[in-house]
N, CA, C and O of each residue as an XYZ file, in Angstrom:
860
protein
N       4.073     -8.844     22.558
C       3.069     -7.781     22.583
C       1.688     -8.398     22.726
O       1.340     -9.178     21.840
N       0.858     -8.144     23.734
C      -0.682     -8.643     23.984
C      -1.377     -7.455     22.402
O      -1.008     -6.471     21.761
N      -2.278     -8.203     22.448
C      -3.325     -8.007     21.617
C      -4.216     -7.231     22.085
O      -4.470     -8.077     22.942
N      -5.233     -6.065     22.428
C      -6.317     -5.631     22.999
C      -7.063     -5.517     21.981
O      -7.974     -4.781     22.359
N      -7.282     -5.861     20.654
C      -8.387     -5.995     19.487
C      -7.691     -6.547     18.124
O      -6.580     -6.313     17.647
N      -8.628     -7.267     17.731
C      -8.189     -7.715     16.581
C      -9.251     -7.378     15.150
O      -9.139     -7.589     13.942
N     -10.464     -6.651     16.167
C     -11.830     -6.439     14.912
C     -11.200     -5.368     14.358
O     -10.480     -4.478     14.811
N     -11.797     -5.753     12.841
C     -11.039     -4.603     11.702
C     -12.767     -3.275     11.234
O     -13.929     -3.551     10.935
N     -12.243     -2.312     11.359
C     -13.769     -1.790     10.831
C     -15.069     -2.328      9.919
O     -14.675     -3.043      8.997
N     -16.007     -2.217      9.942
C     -16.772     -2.813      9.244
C     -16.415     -2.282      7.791
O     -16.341     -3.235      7.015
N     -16.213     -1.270      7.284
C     -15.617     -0.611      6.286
C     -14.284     -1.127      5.396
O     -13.930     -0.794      4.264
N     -13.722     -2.008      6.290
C     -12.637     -2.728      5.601
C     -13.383     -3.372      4.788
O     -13.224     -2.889      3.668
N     -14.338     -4.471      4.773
C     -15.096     -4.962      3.757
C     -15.081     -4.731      2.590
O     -14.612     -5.591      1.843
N     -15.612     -3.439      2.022
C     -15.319     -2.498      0.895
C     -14.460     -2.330      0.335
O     -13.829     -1.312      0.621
N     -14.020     -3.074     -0.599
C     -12.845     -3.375     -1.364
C     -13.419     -2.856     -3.453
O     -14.240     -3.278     -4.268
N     -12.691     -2.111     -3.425
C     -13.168     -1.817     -4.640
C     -12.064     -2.459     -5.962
O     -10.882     -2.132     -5.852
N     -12.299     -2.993     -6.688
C     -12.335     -3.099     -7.969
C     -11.741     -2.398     -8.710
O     -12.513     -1.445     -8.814
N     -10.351     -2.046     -9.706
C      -9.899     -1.368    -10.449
C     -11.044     -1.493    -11.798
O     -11.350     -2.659    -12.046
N     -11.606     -0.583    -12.558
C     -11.829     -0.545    -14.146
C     -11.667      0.132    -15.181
O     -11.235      1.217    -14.790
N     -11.763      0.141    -16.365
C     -11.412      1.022    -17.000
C     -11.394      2.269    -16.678
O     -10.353      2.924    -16.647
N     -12.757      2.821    -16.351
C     -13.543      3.795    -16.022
C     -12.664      4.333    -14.404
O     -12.411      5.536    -14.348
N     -12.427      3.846    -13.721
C     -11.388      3.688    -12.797
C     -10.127      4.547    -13.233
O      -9.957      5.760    -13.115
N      -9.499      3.820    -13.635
C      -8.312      4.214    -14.400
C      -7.994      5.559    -15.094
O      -6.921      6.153    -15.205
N      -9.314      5.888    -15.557
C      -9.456      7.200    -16.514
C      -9.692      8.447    -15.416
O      -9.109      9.529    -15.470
N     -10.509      8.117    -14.582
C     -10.653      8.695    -13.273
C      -9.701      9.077    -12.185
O      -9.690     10.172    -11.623
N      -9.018      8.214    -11.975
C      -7.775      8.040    -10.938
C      -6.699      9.133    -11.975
O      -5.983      9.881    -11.309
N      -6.581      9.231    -13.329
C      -5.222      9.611    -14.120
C      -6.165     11.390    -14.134
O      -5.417     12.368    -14.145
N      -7.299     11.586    -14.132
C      -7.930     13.134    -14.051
C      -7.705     13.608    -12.540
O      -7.433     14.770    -12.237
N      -7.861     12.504    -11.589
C      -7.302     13.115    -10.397
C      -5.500     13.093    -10.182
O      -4.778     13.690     -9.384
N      -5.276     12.357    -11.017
C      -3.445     12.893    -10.895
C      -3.274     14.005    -11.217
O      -2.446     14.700    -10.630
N      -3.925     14.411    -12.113
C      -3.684     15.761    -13.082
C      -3.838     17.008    -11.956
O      -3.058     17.887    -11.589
N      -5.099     16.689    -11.620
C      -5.583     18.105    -10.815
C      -4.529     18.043     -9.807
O      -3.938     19.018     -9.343
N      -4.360     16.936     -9.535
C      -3.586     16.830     -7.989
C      -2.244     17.811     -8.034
O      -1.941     18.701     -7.239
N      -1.556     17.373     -9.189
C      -0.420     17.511     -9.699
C      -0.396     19.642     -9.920
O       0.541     20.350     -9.549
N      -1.391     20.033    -10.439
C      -1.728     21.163    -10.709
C      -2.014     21.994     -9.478
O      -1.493     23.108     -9.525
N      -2.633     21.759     -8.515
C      -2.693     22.345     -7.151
C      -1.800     23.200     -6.335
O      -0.887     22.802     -5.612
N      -2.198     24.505     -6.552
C      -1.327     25.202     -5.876
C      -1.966     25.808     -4.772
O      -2.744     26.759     -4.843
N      -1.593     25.197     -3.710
C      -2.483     25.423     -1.922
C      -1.318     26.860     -1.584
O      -0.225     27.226     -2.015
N      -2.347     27.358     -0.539
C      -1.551     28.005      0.182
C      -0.548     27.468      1.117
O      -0.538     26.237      1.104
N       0.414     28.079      2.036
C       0.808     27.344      2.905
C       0.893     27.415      3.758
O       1.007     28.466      4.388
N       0.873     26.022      4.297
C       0.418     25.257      5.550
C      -0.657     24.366      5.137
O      -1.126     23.613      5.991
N      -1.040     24.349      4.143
C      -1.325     23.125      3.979
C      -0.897     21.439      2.790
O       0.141     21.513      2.133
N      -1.440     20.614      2.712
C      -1.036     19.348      2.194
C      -2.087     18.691      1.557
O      -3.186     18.555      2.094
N      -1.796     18.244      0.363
C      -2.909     17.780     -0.906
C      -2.684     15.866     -0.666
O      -1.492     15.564     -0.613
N      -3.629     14.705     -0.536
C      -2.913     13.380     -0.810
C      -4.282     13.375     -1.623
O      -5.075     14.311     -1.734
N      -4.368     12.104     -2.161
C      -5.285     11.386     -3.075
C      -5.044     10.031     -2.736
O      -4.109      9.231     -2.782
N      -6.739     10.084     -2.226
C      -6.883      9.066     -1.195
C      -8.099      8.059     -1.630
O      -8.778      8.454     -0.683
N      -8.678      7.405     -2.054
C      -9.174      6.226     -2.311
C     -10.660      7.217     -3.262
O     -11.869      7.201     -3.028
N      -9.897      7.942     -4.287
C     -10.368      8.110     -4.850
C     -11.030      9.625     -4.911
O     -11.853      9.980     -5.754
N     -10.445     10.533     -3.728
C     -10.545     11.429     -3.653
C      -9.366     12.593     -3.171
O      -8.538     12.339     -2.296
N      -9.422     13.678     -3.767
C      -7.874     14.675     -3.344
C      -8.999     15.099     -1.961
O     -10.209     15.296     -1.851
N      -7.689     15.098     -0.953
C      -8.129     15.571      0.433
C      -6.687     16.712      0.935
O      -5.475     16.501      0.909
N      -7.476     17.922      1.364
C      -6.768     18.878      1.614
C      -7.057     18.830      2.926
O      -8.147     18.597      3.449
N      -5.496     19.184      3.684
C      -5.279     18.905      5.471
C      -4.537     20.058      5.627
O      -4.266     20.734      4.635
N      -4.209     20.345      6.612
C      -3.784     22.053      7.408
C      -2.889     21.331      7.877
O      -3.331     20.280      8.339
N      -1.391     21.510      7.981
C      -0.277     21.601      8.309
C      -0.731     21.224     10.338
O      -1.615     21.761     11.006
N       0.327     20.095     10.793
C      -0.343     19.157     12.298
C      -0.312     20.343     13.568
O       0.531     21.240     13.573
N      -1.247     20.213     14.513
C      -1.278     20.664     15.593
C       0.154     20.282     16.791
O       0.796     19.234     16.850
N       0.282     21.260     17.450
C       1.489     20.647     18.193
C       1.894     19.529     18.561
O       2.919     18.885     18.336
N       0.767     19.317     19.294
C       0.725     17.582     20.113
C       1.092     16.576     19.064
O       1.970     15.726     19.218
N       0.159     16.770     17.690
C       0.536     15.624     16.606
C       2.352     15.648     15.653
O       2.915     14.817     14.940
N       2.754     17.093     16.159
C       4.235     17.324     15.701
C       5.074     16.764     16.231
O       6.004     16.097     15.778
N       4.510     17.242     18.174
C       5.903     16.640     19.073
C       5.864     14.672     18.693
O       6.868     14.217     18.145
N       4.847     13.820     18.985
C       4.778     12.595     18.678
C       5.375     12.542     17.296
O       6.125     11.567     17.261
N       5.360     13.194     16.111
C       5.760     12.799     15.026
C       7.283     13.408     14.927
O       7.902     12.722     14.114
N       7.784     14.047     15.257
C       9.099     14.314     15.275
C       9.708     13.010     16.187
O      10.608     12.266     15.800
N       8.931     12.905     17.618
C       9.631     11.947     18.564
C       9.918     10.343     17.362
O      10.738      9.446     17.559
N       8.922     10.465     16.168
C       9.084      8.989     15.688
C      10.410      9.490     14.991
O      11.496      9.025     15.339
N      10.327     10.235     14.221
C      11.183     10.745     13.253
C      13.094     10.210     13.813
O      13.818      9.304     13.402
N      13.316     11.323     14.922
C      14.233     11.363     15.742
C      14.971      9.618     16.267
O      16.063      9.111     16.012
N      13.964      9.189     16.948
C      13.962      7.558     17.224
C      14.436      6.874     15.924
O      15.459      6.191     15.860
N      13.573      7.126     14.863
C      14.035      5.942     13.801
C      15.329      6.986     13.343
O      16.172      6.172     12.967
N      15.639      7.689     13.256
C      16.902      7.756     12.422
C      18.193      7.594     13.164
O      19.278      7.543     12.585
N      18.024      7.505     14.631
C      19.093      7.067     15.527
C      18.772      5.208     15.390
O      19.802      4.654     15.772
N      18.245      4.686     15.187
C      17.762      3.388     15.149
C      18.557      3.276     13.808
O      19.489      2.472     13.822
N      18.308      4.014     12.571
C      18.968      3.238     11.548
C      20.436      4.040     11.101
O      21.160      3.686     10.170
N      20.658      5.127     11.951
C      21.699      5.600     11.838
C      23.076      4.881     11.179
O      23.390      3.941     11.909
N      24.001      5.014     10.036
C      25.159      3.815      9.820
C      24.385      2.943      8.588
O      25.139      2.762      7.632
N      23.143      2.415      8.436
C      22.790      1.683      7.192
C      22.271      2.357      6.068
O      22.467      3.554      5.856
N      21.683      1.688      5.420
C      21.233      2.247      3.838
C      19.748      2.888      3.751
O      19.227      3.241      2.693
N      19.069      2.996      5.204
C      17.845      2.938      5.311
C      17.743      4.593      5.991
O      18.785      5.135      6.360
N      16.576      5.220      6.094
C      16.620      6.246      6.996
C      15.470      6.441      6.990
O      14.661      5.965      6.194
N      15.141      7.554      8.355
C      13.482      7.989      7.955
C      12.895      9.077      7.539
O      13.075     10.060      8.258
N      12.165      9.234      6.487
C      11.714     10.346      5.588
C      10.301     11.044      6.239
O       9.452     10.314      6.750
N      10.126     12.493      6.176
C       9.019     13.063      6.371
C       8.806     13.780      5.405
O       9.514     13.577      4.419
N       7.454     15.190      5.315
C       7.347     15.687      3.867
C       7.982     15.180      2.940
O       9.023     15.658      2.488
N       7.186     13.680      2.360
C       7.777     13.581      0.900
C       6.839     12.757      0.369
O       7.003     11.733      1.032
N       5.960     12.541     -0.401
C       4.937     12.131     -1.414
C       5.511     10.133     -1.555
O       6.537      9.571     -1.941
N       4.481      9.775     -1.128
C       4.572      8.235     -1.195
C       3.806      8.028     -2.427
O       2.691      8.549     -2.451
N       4.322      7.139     -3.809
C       3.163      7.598     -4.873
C       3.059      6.013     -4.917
O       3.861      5.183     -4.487
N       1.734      5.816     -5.617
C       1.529      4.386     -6.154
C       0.023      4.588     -6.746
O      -1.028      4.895     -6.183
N       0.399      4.233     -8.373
C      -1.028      3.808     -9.096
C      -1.315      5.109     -9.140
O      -2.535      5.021     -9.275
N      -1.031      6.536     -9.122
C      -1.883      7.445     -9.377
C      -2.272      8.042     -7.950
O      -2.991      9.036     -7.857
N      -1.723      7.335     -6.787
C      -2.064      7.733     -6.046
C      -0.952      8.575     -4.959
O       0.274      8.471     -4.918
N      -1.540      9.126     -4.416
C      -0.531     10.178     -3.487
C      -0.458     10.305     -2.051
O      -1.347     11.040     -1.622
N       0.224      9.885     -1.262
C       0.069     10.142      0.380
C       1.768     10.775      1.152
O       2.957     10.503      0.985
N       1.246     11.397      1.721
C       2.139     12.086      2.427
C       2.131     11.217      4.173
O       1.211     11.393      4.972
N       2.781     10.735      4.324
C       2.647     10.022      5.795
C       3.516     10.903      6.521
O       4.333     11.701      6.062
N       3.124     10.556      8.164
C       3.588     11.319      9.219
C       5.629     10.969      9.188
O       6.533     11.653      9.668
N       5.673      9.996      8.620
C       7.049      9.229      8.668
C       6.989      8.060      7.880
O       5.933      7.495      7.596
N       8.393      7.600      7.433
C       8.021      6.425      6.508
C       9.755      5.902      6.376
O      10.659      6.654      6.011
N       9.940      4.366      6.789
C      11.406      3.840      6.206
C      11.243      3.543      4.665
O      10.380      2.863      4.112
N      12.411      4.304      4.067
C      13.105      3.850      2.536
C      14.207      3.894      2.579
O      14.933      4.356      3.459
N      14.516      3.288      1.375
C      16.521      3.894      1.094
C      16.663      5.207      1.884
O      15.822      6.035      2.232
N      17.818      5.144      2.034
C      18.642      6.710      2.521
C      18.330      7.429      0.837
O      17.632      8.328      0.367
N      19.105      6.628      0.445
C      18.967      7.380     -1.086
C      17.480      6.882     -1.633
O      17.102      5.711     -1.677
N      16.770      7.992     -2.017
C      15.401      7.777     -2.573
C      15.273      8.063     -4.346
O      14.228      7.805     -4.944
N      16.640      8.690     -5.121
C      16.561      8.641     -6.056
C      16.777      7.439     -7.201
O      17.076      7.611     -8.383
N      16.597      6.478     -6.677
C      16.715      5.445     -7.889
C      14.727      5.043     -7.842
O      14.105      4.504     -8.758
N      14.251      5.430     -6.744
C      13.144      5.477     -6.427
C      12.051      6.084     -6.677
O      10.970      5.627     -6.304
N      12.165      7.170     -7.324
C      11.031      9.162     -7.562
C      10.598      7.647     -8.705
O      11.029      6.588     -9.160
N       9.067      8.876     -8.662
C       8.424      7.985    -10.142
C       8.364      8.924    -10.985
O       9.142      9.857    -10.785
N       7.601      8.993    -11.984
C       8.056      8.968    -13.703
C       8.167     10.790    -13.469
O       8.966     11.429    -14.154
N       7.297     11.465    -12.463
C       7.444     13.016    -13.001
C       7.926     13.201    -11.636
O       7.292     14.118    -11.114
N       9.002     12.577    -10.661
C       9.578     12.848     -9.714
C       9.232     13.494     -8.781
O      10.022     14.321     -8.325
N       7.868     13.315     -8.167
C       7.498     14.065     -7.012
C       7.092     13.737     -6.138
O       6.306     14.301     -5.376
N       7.912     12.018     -6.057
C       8.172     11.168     -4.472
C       8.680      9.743     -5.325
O       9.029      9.339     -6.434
N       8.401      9.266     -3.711
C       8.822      7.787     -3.297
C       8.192      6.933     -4.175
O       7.352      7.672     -4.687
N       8.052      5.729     -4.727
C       7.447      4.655     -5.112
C       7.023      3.902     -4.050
O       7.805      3.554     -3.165
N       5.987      3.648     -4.051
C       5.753      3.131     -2.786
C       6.395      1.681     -2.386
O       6.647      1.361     -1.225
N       6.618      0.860     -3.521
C       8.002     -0.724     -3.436
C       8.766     -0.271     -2.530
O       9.076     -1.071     -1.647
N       9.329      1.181     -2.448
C      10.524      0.987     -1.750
C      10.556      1.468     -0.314
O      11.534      1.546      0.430
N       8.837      1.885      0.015
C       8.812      1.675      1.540
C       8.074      0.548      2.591
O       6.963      0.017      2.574
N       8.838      0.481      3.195
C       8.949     -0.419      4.467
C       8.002     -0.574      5.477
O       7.500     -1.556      6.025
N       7.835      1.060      5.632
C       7.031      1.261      6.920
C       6.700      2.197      6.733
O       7.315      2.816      5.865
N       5.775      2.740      7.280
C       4.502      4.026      7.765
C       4.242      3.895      8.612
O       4.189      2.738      9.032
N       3.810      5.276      9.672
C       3.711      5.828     10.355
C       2.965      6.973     10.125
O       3.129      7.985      9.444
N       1.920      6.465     11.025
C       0.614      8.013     11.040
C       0.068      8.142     12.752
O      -0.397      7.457     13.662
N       0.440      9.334     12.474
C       0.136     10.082     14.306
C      -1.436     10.144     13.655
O      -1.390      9.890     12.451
N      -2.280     10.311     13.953
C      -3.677     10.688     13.625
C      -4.246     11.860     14.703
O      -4.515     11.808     15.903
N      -4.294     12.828     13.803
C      -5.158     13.761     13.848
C      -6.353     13.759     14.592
O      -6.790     12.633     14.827
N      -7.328     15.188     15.247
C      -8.428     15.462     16.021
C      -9.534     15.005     14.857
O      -9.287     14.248     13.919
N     -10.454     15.465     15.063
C     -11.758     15.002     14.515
C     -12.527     13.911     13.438
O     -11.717     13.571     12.576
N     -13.220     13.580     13.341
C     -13.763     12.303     12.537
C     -13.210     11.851     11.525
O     -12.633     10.789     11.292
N     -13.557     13.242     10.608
C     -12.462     13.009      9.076
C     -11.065     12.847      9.169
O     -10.531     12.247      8.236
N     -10.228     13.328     10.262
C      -8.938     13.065     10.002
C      -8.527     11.598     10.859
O      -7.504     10.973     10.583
N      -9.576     11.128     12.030
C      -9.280     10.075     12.529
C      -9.497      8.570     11.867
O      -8.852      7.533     12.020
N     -10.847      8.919     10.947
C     -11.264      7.881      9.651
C     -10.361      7.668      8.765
O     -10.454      6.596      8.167
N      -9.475      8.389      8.483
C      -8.305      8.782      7.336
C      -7.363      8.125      7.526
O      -6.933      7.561      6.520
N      -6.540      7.858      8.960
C      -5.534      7.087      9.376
C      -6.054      5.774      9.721
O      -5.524      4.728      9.344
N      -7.315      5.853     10.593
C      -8.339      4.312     10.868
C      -8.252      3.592      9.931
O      -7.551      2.592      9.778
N      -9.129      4.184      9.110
C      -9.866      3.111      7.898
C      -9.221      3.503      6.723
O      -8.230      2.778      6.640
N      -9.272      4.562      5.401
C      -9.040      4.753      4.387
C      -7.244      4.541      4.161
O      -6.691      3.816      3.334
N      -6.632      5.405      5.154
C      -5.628      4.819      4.572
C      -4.743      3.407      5.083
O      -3.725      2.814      4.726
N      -5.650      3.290      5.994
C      -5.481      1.281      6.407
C      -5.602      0.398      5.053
O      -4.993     -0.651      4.842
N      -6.541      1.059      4.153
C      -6.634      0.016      2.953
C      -6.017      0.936      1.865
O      -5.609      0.384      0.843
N      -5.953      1.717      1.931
C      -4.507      2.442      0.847
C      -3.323      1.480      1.206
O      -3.137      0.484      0.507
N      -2.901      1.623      1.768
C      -1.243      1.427      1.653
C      -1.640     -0.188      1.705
O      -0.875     -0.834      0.989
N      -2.721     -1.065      2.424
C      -2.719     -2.876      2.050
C      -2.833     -2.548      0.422
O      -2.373     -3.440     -0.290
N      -3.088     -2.011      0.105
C      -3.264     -2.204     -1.235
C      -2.325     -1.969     -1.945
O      -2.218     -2.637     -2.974
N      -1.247     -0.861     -1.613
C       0.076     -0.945     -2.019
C       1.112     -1.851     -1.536
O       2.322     -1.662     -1.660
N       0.476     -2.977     -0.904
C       1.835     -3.215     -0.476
C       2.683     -2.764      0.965
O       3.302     -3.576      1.653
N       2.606     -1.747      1.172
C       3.354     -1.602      2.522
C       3.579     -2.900      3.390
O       2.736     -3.788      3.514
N       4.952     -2.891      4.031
C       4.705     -4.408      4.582
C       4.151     -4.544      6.147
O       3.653     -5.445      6.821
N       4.568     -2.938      6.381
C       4.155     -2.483      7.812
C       3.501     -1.535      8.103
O       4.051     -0.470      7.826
N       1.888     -1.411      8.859
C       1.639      0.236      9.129
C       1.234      0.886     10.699
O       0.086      0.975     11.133
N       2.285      1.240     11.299
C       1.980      1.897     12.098
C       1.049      2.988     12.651
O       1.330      4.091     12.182
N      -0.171      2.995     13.678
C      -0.761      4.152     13.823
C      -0.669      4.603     15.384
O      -0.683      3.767     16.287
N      -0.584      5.877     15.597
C      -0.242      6.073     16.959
C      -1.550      6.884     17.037
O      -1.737      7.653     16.095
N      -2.675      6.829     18.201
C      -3.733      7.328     18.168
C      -3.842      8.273     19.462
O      -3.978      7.665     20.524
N      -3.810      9.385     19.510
C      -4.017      9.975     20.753
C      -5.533     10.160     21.257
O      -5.944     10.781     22.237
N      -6.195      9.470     20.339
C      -7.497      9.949     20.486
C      -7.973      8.259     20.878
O      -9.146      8.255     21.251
N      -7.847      7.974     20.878
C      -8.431      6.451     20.903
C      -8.249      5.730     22.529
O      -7.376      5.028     23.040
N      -9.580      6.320     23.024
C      -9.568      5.908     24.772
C      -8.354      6.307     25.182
O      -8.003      7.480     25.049
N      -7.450      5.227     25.816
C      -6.592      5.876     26.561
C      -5.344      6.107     26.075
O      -4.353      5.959     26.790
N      -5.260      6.551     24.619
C      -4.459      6.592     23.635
C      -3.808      5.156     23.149
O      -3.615      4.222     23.928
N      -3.587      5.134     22.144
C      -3.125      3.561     21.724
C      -2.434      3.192     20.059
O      -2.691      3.879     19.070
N      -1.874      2.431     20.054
C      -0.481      1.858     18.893
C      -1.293      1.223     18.370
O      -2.211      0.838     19.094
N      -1.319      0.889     17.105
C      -2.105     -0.229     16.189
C      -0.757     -0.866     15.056
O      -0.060     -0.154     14.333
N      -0.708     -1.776     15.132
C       0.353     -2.251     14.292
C      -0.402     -3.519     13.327
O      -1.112     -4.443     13.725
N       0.031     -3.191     11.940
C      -0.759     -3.608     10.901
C       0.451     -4.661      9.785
O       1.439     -4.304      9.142
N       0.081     -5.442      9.883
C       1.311     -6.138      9.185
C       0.790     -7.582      8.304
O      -0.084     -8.307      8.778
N       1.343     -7.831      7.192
C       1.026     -8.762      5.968
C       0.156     -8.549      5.510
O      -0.959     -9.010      5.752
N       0.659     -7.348      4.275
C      -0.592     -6.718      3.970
C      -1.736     -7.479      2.543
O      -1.174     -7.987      1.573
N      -2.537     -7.463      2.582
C      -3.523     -8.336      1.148
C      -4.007     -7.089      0.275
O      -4.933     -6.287      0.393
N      -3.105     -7.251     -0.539
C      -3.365     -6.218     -1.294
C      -4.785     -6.274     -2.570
O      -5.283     -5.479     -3.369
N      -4.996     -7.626     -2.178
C      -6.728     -7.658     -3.415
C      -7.745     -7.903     -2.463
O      -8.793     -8.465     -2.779
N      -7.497     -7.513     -1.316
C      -8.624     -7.057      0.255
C      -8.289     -6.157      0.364
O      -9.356     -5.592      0.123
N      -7.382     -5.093      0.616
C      -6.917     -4.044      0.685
C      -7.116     -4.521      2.574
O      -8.065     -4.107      3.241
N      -6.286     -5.211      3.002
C      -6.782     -5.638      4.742
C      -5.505     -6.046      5.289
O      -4.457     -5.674      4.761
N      -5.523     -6.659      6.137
C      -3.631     -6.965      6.622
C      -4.122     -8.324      7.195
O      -5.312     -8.628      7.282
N      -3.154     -9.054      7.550
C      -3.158    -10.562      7.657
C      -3.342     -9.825      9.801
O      -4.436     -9.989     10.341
N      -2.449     -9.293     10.429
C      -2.188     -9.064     11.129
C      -2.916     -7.847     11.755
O      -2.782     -6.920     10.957
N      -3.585     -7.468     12.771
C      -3.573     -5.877     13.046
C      -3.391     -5.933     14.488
O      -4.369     -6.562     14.894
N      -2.757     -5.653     15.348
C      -2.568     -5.624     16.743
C      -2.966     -4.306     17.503
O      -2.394     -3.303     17.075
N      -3.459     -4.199     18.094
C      -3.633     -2.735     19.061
C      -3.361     -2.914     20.027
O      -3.468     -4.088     20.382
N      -2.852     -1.912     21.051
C      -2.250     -1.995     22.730
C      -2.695     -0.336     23.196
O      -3.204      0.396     22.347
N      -2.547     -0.036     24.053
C      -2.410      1.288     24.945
C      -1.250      1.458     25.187
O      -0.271      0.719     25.287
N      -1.532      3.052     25.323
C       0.006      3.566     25.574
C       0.456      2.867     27.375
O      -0.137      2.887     28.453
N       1.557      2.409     26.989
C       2.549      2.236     28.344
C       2.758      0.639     28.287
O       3.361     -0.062     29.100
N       1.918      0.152     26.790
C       2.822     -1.039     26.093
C       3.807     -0.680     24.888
O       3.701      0.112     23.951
N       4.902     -1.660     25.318
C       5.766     -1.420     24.117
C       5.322     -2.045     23.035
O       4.646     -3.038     23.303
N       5.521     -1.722     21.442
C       4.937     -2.038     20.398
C       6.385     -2.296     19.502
O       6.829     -1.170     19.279
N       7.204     -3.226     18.961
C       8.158     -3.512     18.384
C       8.322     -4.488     17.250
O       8.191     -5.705     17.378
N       8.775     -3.534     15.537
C       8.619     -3.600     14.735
C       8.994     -5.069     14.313
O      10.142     -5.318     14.682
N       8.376     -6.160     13.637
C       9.181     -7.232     13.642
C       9.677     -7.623     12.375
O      10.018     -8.780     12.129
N       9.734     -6.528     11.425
C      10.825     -7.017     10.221
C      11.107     -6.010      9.619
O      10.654     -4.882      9.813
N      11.864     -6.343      8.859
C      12.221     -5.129      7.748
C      13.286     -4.322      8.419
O      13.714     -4.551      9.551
N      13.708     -3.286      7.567
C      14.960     -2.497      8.294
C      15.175     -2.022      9.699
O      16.240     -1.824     10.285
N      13.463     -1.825     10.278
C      13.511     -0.956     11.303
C      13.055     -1.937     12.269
O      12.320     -1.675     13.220
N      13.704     -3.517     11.874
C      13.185     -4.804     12.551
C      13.720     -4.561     14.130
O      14.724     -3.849     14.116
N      13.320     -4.961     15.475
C      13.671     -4.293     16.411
C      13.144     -2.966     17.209
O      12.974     -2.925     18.427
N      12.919     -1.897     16.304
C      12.465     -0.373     16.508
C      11.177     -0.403     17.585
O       9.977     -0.597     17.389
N      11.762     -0.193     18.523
C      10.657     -0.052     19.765
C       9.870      1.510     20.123
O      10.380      2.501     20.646
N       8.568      1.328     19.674
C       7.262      2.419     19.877
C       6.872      2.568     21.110
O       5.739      2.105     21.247
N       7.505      3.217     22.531
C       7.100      2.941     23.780
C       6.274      4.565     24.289
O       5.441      5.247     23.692
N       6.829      4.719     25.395
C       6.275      5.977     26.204
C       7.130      6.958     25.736
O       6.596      8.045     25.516
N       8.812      6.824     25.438
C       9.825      7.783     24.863
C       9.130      8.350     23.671
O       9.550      9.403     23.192
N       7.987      7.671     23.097
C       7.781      8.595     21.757
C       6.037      8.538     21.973
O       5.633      9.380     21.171
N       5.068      8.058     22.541
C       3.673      7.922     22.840
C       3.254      9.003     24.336
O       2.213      9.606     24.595
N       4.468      8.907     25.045
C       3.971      9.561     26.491
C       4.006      8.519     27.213
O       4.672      7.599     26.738
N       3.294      8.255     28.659
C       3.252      7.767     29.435
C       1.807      7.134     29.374
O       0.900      7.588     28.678
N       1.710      6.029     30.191
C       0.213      5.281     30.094
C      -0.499      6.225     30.698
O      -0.026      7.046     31.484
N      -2.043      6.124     30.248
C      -2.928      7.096     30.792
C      -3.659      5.759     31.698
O      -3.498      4.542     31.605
N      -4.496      6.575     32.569
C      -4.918      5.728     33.445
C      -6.792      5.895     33.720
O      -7.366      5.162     34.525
C-alpha cells in the first residue's frame, strides 16, 4: 500500500492527562450518559470528555457501512471472530458506538460491569465511515483518532467520502500515553487498503466497499 500522507493533525498534540478531578468528571458524565433517553434515530457516545448526540447515518454513509459490515462477516465467517454494529464500545467511562468493529462472535464474557457493551480489550478493529460536516468529520479525523489510541485499539480504520477524492486512512500501533498511532497511512479510493493483523488480518478495503476511484 503507497502512502499519500503521513502528517497527523496538529490537534493530535493535545494529549490530556488523567486526574483526580478527571475521574470525578468522566464518572458524572457516565451517569448522565447512562440516564439519556433520546428520541429515535438518534445515538449518545462520550467522547473526550464530552456526551455528543448524532442523528441516525445518511444513506450514502449506510450503504458504505453495511458494504463493511457484509465483507467482514463473509471474511470471518467459520471463526470465533465476527463483525458487530449498534453496540457500545466502553472503556474508562467512556462510550463509542463505531460504524463497525471486530470482537469475539461471543461478546458476553466481554459486556462491562452494567452490561451495555463491548470492553474495548476485546476489539480488534474499528471502522468509521465519516459523516458530512465539520463536527462529524473532526469526530472520526481527530477526536476519535485519539480515543480509541488511547484505548488501545490495535487497528483504526476510516473511510472518508469527504476527503478530496474520497480516501481510506489506516491507523495502526496505537500509543496509548500520546493518544497517536505509530503508523497512519492514507490512499484514495481505487487503492486497495489491507488489514495487516489481527483476526481480520488479510481483509481487503477496495472499490467493492469505497466505490470506484474518483478522478
Amino acid at each position: 500500500m503507497t502512502a499519500l500522507a503521513h502528517e497527523r493533525p496538529e490537534t493530535m498534540s493535545e494529549v490530556r492527562t488523567e486526574s483526580e478531578n478527571d475521574s470525578d468528571f468522566d464518572e458524572v458524565l457516565w451517569q448522565a450518559w447512562k440516564a439519556m433517553e433520546l428520541p429515535e434515530g438518534y445515538r449518545a457516545e462520550i467522547i473526550e470528555g464530552a456526551i455528543e448526540v448524532s442523528p441516525t447515518a445518511r444513506r450514502s454513509h449506510g450503504l458504505i457501512t453495511n458494504r463493511v459490515r457484509r465483507a467482514l462477516d463473509k471474511f470471518l465467517d467459520g471463526g470465533e471472530y465476527a463483525c458487530h454494529q449498534d453496540v457500545n464500545v466502553i472503556h474508562r467511562r467512556k462510550a463509542w458506538i463505531p460504524d463497525a468493529f471486530v470482537a469475539p462472535e461471543d461478546t458476553e464474557p466481554w459486556g462491562d460491569e452494567d452490561d451495555l457493551g463491548v470492553r474495548a480489550e476485546a476489539v480488534h478493529l474499528i471502522v468509521e465511515v465519516v459523516s458530512p460536516g465539520k463536527r462529524n468529520q473532526d469526530r472520526d479525523r481527530v477526536r476519535k483518532l485519539r480515543e480509541y489510541a488511547r484505548a488501545g485499539i490495535p487497528i483504526y480504520v476510516v473511510i472518508d467520502d469527504y476527503d478530496a477524492q474520497g480516501s481510506v486512512t489506516l491507523c495502526t500501533g496505537p500509543r496509548p500515553d500520546k493518544a497517536d498511532w505509530e503508523d497512519i497511512h492514507r490512499v484514495y479510493y481505487g487503492t486497495d487498503v489491507t488489514i495487516p493483523e489481527g483476526p481480520a488480518k488479510g481483509f481487503v478495503i477496495g472499490e467493492a466497499i469505497t466505490g470506484p476511484k474518483r478522478s
